[in-house]
N, C-alpha and C positions, 0 to 999 in steps of 0.2 A: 098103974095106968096102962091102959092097951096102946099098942101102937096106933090103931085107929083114932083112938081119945089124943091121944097127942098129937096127929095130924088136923084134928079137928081144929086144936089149941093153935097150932098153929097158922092154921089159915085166918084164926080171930086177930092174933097178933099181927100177921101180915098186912091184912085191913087196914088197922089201928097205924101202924107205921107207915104205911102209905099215905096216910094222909096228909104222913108231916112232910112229903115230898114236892115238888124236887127241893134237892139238896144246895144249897150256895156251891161254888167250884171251892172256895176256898176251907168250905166244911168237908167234902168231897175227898179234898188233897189230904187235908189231917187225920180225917178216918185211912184212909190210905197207905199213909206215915205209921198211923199207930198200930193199925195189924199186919204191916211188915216187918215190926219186930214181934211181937205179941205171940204173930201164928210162927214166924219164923222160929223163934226160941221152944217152942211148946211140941212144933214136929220136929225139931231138931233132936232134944230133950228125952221125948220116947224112944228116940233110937239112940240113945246113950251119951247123948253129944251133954259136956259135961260145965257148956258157957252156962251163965246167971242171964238174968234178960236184962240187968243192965251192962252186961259186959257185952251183951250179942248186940246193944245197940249203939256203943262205943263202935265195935267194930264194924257195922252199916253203917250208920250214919260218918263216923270220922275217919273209916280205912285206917285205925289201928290195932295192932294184934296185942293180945291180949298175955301179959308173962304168966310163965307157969304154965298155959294149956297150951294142950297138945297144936300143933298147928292146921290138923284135918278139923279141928274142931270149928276156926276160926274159918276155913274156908269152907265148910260145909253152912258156914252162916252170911257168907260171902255170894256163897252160890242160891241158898234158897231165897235171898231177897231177889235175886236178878229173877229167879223166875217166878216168886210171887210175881216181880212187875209184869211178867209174860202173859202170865195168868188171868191178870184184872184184862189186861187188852185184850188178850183173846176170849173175856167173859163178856167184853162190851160189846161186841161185834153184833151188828145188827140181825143177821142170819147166822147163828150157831150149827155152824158144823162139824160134826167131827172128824178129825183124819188123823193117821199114825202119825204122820209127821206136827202131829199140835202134840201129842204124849211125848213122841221122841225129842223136841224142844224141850218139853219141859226137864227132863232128867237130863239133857246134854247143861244145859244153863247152872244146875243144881251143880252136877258133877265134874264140870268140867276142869276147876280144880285139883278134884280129887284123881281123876283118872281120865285123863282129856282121852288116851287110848280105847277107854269102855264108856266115854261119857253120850250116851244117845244113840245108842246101837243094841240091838236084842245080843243075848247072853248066847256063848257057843258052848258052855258045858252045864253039866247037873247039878244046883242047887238042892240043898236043905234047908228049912227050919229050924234052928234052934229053938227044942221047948216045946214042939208039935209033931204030930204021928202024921202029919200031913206032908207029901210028898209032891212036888210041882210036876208040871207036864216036863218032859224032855224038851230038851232046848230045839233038835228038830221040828218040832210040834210049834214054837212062840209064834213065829212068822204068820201061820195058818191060824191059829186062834185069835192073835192081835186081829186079823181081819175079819174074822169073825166079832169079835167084840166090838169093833166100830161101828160094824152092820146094826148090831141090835142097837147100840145106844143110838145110832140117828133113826131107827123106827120108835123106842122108846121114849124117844125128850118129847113127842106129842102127841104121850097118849099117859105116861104114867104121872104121878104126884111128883115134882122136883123134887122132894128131897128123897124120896125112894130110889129114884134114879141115881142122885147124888150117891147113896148108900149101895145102891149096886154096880154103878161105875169104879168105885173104891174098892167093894168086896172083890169083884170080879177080876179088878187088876193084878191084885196083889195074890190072887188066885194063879194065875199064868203064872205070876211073876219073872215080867219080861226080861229085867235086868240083873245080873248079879252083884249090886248092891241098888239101894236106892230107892228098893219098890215103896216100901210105906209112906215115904216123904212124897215120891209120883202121882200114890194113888189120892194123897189128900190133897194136892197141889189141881189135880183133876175133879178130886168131890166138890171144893169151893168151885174152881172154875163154872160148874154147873149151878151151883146155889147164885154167883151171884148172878151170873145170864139171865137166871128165873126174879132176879128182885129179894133176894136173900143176905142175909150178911155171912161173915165170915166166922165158919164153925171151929173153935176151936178143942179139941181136945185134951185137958187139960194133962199135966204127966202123972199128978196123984190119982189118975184116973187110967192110967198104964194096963191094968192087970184086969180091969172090967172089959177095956179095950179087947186087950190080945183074947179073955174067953168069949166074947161078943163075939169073934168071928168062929173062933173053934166051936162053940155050941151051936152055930147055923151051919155048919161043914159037916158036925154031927148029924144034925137034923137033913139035911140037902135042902135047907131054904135059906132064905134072905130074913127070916122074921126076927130074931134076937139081934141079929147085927143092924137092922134097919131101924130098929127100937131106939138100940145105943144109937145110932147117928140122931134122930129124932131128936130125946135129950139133949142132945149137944146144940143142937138147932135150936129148937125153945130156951136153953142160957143165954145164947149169944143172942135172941129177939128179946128176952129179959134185958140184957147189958143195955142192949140199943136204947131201948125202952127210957132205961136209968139215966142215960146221958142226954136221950132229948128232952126228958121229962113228956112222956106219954104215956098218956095213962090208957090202960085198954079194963 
Protein backbone atom coordinates (compact mmCIF):
# COMPACT_ATOMS: atom_id res chain seq x y z
CA UNK A 1 0.00 0.00 0.00
CA UNK A 2 1.25 3.57 -0.98
CA UNK A 3 1.55 6.04 1.39
CA UNK A 4 -1.06 7.93 -0.35
CA UNK A 5 -3.56 4.91 -0.02
CA UNK A 6 -2.83 4.90 3.66
CA UNK A 7 -3.52 8.45 4.20
CA UNK A 8 -6.52 8.11 2.41
CA UNK A 9 -7.35 5.10 4.97
CA UNK A 10 -6.76 7.30 7.30
CA UNK A 11 -8.80 10.14 6.91
CA UNK A 12 -11.86 7.41 6.42
CA UNK A 13 -11.04 6.20 10.03
CA UNK A 14 -10.61 9.63 11.25
CA UNK A 15 -14.29 10.46 10.23
CA UNK A 16 -15.47 7.14 11.59
CA UNK A 17 -13.97 8.18 15.02
CA UNK A 18 -15.10 11.46 15.11
CA UNK A 19 -18.15 10.74 15.34
CA UNK A 20 -17.96 8.88 18.38
CA UNK A 21 -16.80 12.13 19.99
CA UNK A 22 -16.52 14.12 22.42
CA UNK A 23 -15.24 11.92 24.85
CA UNK A 24 -16.81 11.69 28.80
CA UNK A 25 -13.71 13.34 30.94
CA UNK A 26 -13.74 10.29 32.68
CA UNK A 27 -13.17 8.17 29.39
CA UNK A 28 -10.70 10.98 28.44
CA UNK A 29 -8.68 10.33 31.89
CA UNK A 30 -8.37 6.49 31.27
CA UNK A 31 -7.25 6.70 27.76
CA UNK A 32 -4.65 8.95 29.25
CA UNK A 33 -3.67 6.57 32.00
CA UNK A 34 -3.35 3.80 29.57
CA UNK A 35 -1.00 5.32 27.05
CA UNK A 36 1.17 6.72 29.62
CA UNK A 37 2.25 3.41 30.28
CA UNK A 38 1.68 1.65 26.99
CA UNK A 39 3.76 4.59 24.92
CA UNK A 40 5.93 5.06 27.93
CA UNK A 41 7.23 1.33 27.98
CA UNK A 42 7.26 0.80 24.10
CA UNK A 43 9.67 4.28 23.59
CA UNK A 44 11.48 3.29 26.36
CA UNK A 45 11.97 -0.34 25.04
CA UNK A 46 13.49 0.60 21.60
CA UNK A 47 16.15 2.24 23.29
CA UNK A 48 17.09 -0.57 25.37
CA UNK A 49 15.34 0.18 28.38
CA UNK A 50 15.00 -3.26 29.77
CA UNK A 51 11.46 -2.70 32.25
CA UNK A 52 8.21 -5.15 31.30
CA UNK A 53 5.13 -2.90 30.89
CA UNK A 54 3.99 -4.26 33.87
CA UNK A 55 6.75 -3.45 35.80
CA UNK A 56 7.03 0.36 34.00
CA UNK A 57 3.58 0.64 35.51
CA UNK A 58 4.31 -0.34 38.99
CA UNK A 59 6.70 2.11 38.78
CA UNK A 60 4.41 5.15 37.43
CA UNK A 61 1.65 4.57 38.95
CA UNK A 62 2.94 3.36 42.59
CA UNK A 63 6.69 5.17 42.68
CA UNK A 64 8.36 1.79 43.10
CA UNK A 65 11.61 0.68 41.81
CA UNK A 66 11.77 -2.14 40.52
CA UNK A 67 14.73 -5.19 42.02
CA UNK A 68 17.12 -6.41 39.61
CA UNK A 69 16.94 -3.41 37.11
CA UNK A 70 19.20 -1.14 36.48
CA UNK A 71 18.03 2.06 38.27
CA UNK A 72 18.37 4.58 34.88
CA UNK A 73 15.95 2.19 33.67
CA UNK A 74 13.35 2.83 36.32
CA UNK A 75 13.93 6.62 35.97
CA UNK A 76 13.91 6.87 32.41
CA UNK A 77 10.12 5.57 32.99
CA UNK A 78 9.84 7.98 35.70
CA UNK A 79 10.91 10.73 33.48
CA UNK A 80 8.85 9.73 30.20
CA UNK A 81 5.60 9.67 31.97
CA UNK A 82 6.15 13.43 33.49
CA UNK A 83 6.62 14.48 29.99
CA UNK A 84 4.05 12.35 28.17
CA UNK A 85 1.88 14.56 30.71
CA UNK A 86 3.79 17.69 29.18
CA UNK A 87 3.00 16.63 26.02
CA UNK A 88 -0.99 15.95 26.06
CA UNK A 89 -1.19 19.74 27.54
CA UNK A 90 0.88 21.22 25.22
CA UNK A 91 -1.13 19.08 22.42
CA UNK A 92 -4.44 20.60 23.89
CA UNK A 93 -3.47 24.13 23.57
CA UNK A 94 -5.88 25.92 21.52
CA UNK A 95 -3.29 27.69 19.14
CA UNK A 96 -0.33 25.14 18.62
CA UNK A 97 2.82 26.70 18.59
CA UNK A 98 5.86 25.66 18.31
CA UNK A 99 8.93 26.97 20.20
CA UNK A 100 12.47 25.47 21.28
CA UNK A 101 11.51 25.77 24.58
CA UNK A 102 8.28 23.20 24.18
CA UNK A 103 11.25 20.53 22.71
CA UNK A 104 13.75 21.48 25.30
CA UNK A 105 10.78 20.76 28.14
CA UNK A 106 10.20 17.87 26.69
CA UNK A 107 13.75 16.17 27.13
CA UNK A 108 14.50 18.16 30.33
CA UNK A 109 11.25 16.44 32.02
CA UNK A 110 12.44 12.89 30.31
CA UNK A 111 16.09 13.41 31.53
CA UNK A 112 16.16 14.97 34.23
CA UNK A 113 16.81 12.03 36.35
CA UNK A 114 19.15 10.89 34.26
CA UNK A 115 21.41 13.76 33.92
CA UNK A 116 19.72 16.96 35.47
CA UNK A 117 23.46 18.53 34.21
CA UNK A 118 22.52 17.72 30.13
CA UNK A 119 18.84 17.39 30.82
CA UNK A 120 17.16 20.20 28.21
CA UNK A 121 20.03 21.83 26.79
CA UNK A 122 21.60 21.24 23.07
CA UNK A 123 24.75 18.94 23.11
CA UNK A 124 28.30 20.69 23.23
CA UNK A 125 30.21 17.88 21.51
CA UNK A 126 30.01 15.35 18.40
CA UNK A 127 27.68 12.50 18.50
CA UNK A 128 27.40 9.26 16.51
CA UNK A 129 25.10 6.68 15.60
CA UNK A 130 25.61 3.36 16.52
CA UNK A 131 24.64 1.06 13.43
CA UNK A 132 24.52 4.05 10.77
CA UNK A 133 27.03 5.77 8.32
CA UNK A 134 25.05 8.77 9.20
CA UNK A 135 26.81 11.48 10.83
CA UNK A 136 24.92 14.40 12.77
CA UNK A 137 25.55 18.09 12.10
CA UNK A 138 28.35 19.44 14.74
CA UNK A 139 27.05 20.48 17.75
CA UNK A 140 28.00 24.38 16.74
CA UNK A 141 25.54 24.07 13.93
CA UNK A 142 22.13 22.47 16.75
CA UNK A 143 21.38 26.07 17.99
CA UNK A 144 20.92 27.47 14.18
CA UNK A 145 19.13 24.39 12.84
CA UNK A 146 16.86 23.82 16.02
CA UNK A 147 15.57 27.43 14.69
CA UNK A 148 15.39 26.62 11.75
CA UNK A 149 13.27 23.61 12.38
CA UNK A 150 10.78 25.48 14.34
CA UNK A 151 10.37 27.91 11.42
CA UNK A 152 9.38 25.15 9.06
CA UNK A 153 7.19 23.27 11.35
CA UNK A 154 4.99 26.38 12.30
CA UNK A 155 4.75 27.04 8.31
CA UNK A 156 3.89 23.42 7.86
CA UNK A 157 1.23 22.42 10.65
CA UNK A 158 -1.18 24.46 8.02
CA UNK A 159 -0.51 23.33 5.07
CA UNK A 160 0.72 19.65 5.18
CA UNK A 161 -1.38 16.30 6.13
CA UNK A 162 -0.87 15.87 10.29
CA UNK A 163 0.56 12.93 10.17
CA UNK A 164 3.30 13.79 7.43
CA UNK A 165 4.18 16.49 9.65
CA UNK A 166 4.15 14.24 12.62
CA UNK A 167 6.52 12.00 10.55
CA UNK A 168 8.83 14.92 9.62
CA UNK A 169 8.84 16.58 12.97
CA UNK A 170 10.44 13.21 14.27
CA UNK A 171 12.64 12.50 11.24
CA UNK A 172 13.98 15.73 11.16
CA UNK A 173 14.71 15.94 15.09
CA UNK A 174 16.41 13.04 15.38
CA UNK A 175 18.34 14.31 12.33
CA UNK A 176 19.99 17.29 14.20
CA UNK A 177 19.88 15.27 16.92
CA UNK A 178 19.92 18.04 19.51
CA UNK A 179 20.88 16.11 22.57
CA UNK A 180 23.44 13.66 23.45
CA UNK A 181 21.30 11.27 24.73
CA UNK A 182 17.47 11.14 24.46
CA UNK A 183 16.89 12.08 20.84
CA UNK A 184 14.43 9.22 19.74
CA UNK A 185 12.25 9.31 22.94
CA UNK A 186 12.09 13.62 22.15
CA UNK A 187 11.40 13.06 18.68
CA UNK A 188 8.32 10.68 19.42
CA UNK A 189 7.35 12.62 22.44
CA UNK A 190 7.05 15.52 19.68
CA UNK A 191 5.38 13.18 16.78
CA UNK A 192 2.24 12.39 19.14
CA UNK A 193 2.25 15.83 20.50
CA UNK A 194 1.34 16.93 16.88
CA UNK A 195 -1.05 13.78 16.17
CA UNK A 196 -2.92 14.59 19.04
CA UNK A 197 -3.40 18.63 18.48
CA UNK A 198 -4.68 17.41 14.93
CA UNK A 199 -7.53 14.88 16.59
CA UNK A 200 -5.12 11.77 16.39
CA UNK A 201 -4.47 9.15 18.92
CA UNK A 202 -1.30 8.07 20.21
CA UNK A 203 1.13 6.31 17.88
CA UNK A 204 2.82 3.81 19.19
CA UNK A 205 5.72 2.02 17.86
CA UNK A 206 5.76 -1.17 18.86
CA UNK A 207 9.60 -2.65 19.87
CA UNK A 208 9.27 -6.12 17.66
CA UNK A 209 9.03 -3.44 15.19
CA UNK A 210 12.56 -1.98 16.18
CA UNK A 211 14.53 -2.86 13.07
CA UNK A 212 11.75 -1.67 10.43
CA UNK A 213 11.85 1.33 12.48
CA UNK A 214 15.68 2.13 12.51
CA UNK A 215 15.74 1.06 8.33
CA UNK A 216 12.59 3.35 7.75
CA UNK A 217 14.70 6.15 8.61
CA UNK A 218 18.14 5.05 6.95
CA UNK A 219 16.35 4.19 3.65
CA UNK A 220 14.76 7.91 3.48
CA UNK A 221 18.46 9.49 4.57
CA UNK A 222 19.54 7.18 1.57
CA UNK A 223 16.97 8.34 -0.58
CA UNK A 224 17.12 12.38 0.74
CA UNK A 225 13.23 12.23 1.23
CA UNK A 226 10.77 11.63 3.92
CA UNK A 227 8.77 8.85 1.83
CA UNK A 228 9.80 5.35 3.53
CA UNK A 229 9.85 6.91 6.94
CA UNK A 230 6.48 8.67 6.46
CA UNK A 231 5.03 5.24 5.19
CA UNK A 232 6.33 3.64 8.55
CA UNK A 233 4.84 6.30 10.76
CA UNK A 234 1.45 6.13 8.58
CA UNK A 235 1.28 2.26 9.61
CA UNK A 236 1.66 3.07 12.98
CA UNK A 237 -1.04 5.53 12.80
CA UNK A 238 -3.70 3.32 11.08
CA UNK A 239 -2.98 0.46 14.23
CA UNK A 240 -3.47 2.80 16.87
CA UNK A 241 -7.03 4.25 14.84
CA UNK A 242 -7.53 0.32 14.34
CA UNK A 243 -7.01 -0.18 18.42
CA UNK A 244 -9.25 2.91 18.90
CA UNK A 245 -11.64 1.50 16.82
CA UNK A 246 -11.70 -2.03 18.82
CA UNK A 247 -12.30 -0.34 22.11
CA UNK A 248 -15.15 1.84 21.21
CA UNK A 249 -16.65 -0.62 19.06
CA UNK A 250 -16.68 1.49 15.76
CA UNK A 251 -17.11 0.30 13.02
CA UNK A 252 -15.78 2.23 9.76
Amino acid sequence: MTKNDLLKKIDKYKIAIDTRRPLTTEEVKQLDDYFRIGFTYSSNALEGNTLTISETKIIIEDGITVGGKPLRDCYEAVGHAKAYDYMLEAARADNLIFTEDMILNLHKLFFSKIDEEKAGKYREIQVFISGTEYIPPQASEVALLMKEFIRELNIKKNTEHPVALAAFAHRRLVDIHPFEDGNGRTARLLMNLILVNKGYQIAIIPPVLRLEYINSISISRKNEDFLEFEKFISECVHEAQKDYCKMFRIDV
